[in-house]
N, C-alpha and C positions, 0 to 999 in steps of 0.2 A: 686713282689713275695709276697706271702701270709705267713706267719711265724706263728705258736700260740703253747705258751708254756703253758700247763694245768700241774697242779700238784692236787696230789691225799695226802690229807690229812693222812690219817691211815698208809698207805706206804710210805710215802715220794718218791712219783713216779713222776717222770717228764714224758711227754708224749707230744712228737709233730708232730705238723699237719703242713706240705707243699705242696706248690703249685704255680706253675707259676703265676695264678692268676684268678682272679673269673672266674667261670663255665668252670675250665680246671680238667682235671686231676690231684688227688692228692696221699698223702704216710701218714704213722703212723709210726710212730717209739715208741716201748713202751707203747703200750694200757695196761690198767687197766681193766679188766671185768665190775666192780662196774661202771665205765663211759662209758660204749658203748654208752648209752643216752645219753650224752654231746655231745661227738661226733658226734654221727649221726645228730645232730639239730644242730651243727656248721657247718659240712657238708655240707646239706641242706640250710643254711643259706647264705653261699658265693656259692652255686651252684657247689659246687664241687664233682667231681665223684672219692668216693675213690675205687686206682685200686691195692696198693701193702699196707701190710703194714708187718714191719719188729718188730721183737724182737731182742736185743742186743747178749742176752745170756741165760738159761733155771732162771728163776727168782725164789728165794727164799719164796721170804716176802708177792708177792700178786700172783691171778691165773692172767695170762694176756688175754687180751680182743680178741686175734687171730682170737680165733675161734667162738667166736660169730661174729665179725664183717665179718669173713668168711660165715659165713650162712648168715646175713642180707643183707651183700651188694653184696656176690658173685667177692669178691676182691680176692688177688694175696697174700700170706700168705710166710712171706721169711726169711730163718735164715742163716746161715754161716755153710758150709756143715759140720763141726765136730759134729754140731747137733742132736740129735738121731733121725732115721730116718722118721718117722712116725707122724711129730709134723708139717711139714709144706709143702706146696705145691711147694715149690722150695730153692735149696740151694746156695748158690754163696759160695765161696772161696776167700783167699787173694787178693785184688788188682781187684778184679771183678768190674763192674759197672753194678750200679740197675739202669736206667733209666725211667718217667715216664714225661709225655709232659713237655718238655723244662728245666727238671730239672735232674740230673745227680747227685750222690753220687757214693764214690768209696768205697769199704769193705775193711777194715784194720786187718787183725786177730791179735788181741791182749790178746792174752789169760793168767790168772795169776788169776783171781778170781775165774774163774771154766775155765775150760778144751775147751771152745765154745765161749769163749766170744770175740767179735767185736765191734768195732766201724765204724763210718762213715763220713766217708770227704765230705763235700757240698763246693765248694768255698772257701769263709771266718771264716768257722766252723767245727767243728768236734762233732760228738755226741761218747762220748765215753761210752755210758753203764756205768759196774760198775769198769772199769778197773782205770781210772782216775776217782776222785769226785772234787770240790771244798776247796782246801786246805784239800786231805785225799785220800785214796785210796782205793778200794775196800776190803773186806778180802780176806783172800785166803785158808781158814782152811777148806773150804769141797767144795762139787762138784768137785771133780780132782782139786782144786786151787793149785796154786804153786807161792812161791813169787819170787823165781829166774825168774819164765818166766813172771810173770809180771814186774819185773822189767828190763827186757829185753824191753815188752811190751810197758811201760811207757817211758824207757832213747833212747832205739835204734830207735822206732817208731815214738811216740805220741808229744815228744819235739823234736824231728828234724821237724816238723812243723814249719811255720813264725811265731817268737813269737806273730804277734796280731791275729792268728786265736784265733777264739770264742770257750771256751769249755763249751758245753751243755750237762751236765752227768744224768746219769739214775735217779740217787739221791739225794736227798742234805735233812741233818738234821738239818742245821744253819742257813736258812732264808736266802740263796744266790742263786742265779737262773742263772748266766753265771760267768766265769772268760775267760783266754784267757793262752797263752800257754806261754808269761813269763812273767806273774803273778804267775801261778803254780813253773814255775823254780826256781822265787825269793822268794815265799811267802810259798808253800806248807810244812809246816815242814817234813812229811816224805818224802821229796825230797831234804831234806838237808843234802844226803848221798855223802862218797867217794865210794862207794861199791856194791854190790849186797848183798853182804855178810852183811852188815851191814844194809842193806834194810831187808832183812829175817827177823836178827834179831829183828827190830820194827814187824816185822807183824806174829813174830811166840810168840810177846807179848802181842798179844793184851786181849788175854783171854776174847775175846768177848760170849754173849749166842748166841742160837741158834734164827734167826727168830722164832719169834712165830708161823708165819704159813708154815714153811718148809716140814713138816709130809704131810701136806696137797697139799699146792702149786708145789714144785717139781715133784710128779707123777702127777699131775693133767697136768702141761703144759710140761710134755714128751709124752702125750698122745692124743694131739689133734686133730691129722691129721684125717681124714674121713675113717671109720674102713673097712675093707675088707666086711663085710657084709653089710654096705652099699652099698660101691659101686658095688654090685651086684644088689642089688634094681634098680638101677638106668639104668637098662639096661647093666650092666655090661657083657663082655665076654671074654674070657680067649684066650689066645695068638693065639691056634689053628684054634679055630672058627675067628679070627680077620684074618688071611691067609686065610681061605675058601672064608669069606666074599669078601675079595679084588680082587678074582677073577669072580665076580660077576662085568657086564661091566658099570652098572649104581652106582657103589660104588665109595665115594669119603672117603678116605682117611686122616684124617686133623689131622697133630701135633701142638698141642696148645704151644708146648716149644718156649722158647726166642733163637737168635741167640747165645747167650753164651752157653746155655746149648745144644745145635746140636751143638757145637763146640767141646765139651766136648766126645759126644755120639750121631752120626751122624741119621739120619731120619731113619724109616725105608722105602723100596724102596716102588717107586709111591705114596710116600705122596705129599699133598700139604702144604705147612706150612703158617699156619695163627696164628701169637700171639695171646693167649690169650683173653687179652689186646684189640683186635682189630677185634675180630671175631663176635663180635654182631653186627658192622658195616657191616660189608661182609655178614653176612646172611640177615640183612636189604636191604643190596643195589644189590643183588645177589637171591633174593625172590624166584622169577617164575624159574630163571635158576636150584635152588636147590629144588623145590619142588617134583621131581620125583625120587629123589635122595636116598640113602642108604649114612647115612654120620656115618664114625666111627671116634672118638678121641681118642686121646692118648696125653699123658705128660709125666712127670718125673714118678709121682705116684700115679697117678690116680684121684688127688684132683681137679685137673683145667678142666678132662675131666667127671667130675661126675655132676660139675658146670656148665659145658657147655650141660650139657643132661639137665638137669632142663632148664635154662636158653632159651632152642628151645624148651621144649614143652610148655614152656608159649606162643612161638612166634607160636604155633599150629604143629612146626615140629616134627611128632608123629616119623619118620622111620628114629632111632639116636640110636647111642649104644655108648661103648666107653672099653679100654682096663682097666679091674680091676690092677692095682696094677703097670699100669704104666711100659714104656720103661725100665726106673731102675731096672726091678723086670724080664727082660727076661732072 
């Protein structure tokens, strides 16, 4: 397995890159904007093709790297569906699994620093965002925080884990880069509560300031998603004309959604379903069969199917359209 922890100096951001292993499919958790260049030249370096990558929770302190690494590499953009809607290409919910070649995490909804925030279980590890930190705990004094439900979050969730899971948090200000889950029980001082009540009370004292770039960073990364007037550019068409079309006998139909979400919010009829994730393959390996073809996509919210128009007419497939604003939006 491929593992690498990058932190970002100004923010005290952790940020990691997985992956089975060279030239397979990889994930982000936690990009930084200011490092997409890192990134991408460690990417490229182990030959890895990144396909998802995830933000914990809407981040205070830096803009996060989402949505550039979304235009450059044409990845899979993922948050935990309390999320505001329009900031990523797909949402998973409690206990969901993200999977990406050979590699599997489960989403934890841990919310108590803001109203969105999750963590994710790999194996041996847990990435918890800002909800657990390294002997500290995330705040809870804006974004919808709440220290009841983070410490819900924290006691009911995160330490009912095998005390030697690994915890890899969003941030660290003390120069420590992993603890494990009872190190935090025995070491964490604000975890040396009988209470919730007495939890609150640490964290409705902390009389912390405001990140310095909150004014900035917060609207910036609630608004990342790919705007409706894009995705009109991109061959965009509205629900009505996506019906006309299908009744046309050389139209092929393609939902780019993952099995989880047609679980959620079922296909619409005479689709064929091709992840995402796996549809560059199929129109590589499926060429001549698709070239006389009328091909319309559709997703959740229009981001994966706006990806997938660009992404064919590089491959020269000019006769592609796709559903603006996504299944979510009928």
């Amino acid at each position: 397995m491929i593992f690498r922890q990058l932190f970002d100096n100004i923010s005290s951001t952790y940020t990691y890159i997985i992956s089975s292993g060279k030239g397979r499919e990889a994930l982000i958790i936690d990009p930084v904007l200011e490092k997409t260049d890192q990134y991408i030249s460690l990417l490229t370096q182990l030959e890895l093709r990144l396909v998802k990558v995830i933000d914990t929770h809407i981040h205070a302190d830096h803009i996060s790297g989402l949505a550039e690494l979304r235009d450059r590499t044409k990845c899979i953009t993922i948050m935990g569906e309390q999320a505001p809607a329009d900031v990523v290409s797909m949402h998973v919910k409690d206990n969901e699994n993200i999977s990406i070649e050979n590699i599997s995490l489960k989403a934890l909804y841990t919310p108590g620093h803001t109203d969105d925030s999750y963590s994710f279980l790999m194996n041996d590890r847990v990435f918890t965002g800002d909800t657990l930190l390294i002997k500290g705990t995330g705040r809870t004094d804006f974004q919808n925080g709440n220290s009841y439900e983070q410490y819900h979050s924290i006691f009911d969730r995160l330490l009912k884990l095998p005390e030697e899971t690994f915890v890899y948090p969003a941030h660290d200000y003390k120069g420590e880069n992993v603890s494990t889950i009872g190190e935090e029980k025995n070491f964490n001082p604000r975890l040396q509560v009988s209470s919730s009540q007495e939890y609150a009370k640490i964290m409705e004292n902390l009389n912390l300031s405001n990140p310095k770039m909150m004014d900035i960073a917060v609207p910036t990364n609630k608004s990342m998603g790919l705007k409706i007037d894009l995705q009109k550019q991109l061959n965009g068409i509205d629900y009505k004309n996506l019906i006309k079309m299908c009744n046309i006998d050389n139209t092929l139909l393609i939902d780019l959604r993952e099995e989880s979400e047609i679980e959620k919010k079922p296909s619409l009829k005479n689709s064929t379903h091709i992840p995402y994730s796996s549809f560059q393959r199929y129109f590589k390996d499926n060429e001549k069969k698709l070239a006389n073809k009328k091909i319309v996509f559709y997703c959740a919210v229009g981001e994966r199917s706006s990806l997938a128009v660009q992404i064919c007419q590089s491959f020269k497939f000019q006769n592609v359209c796709h559903l603006i604003g996504g299944i979510n939006n009928i």
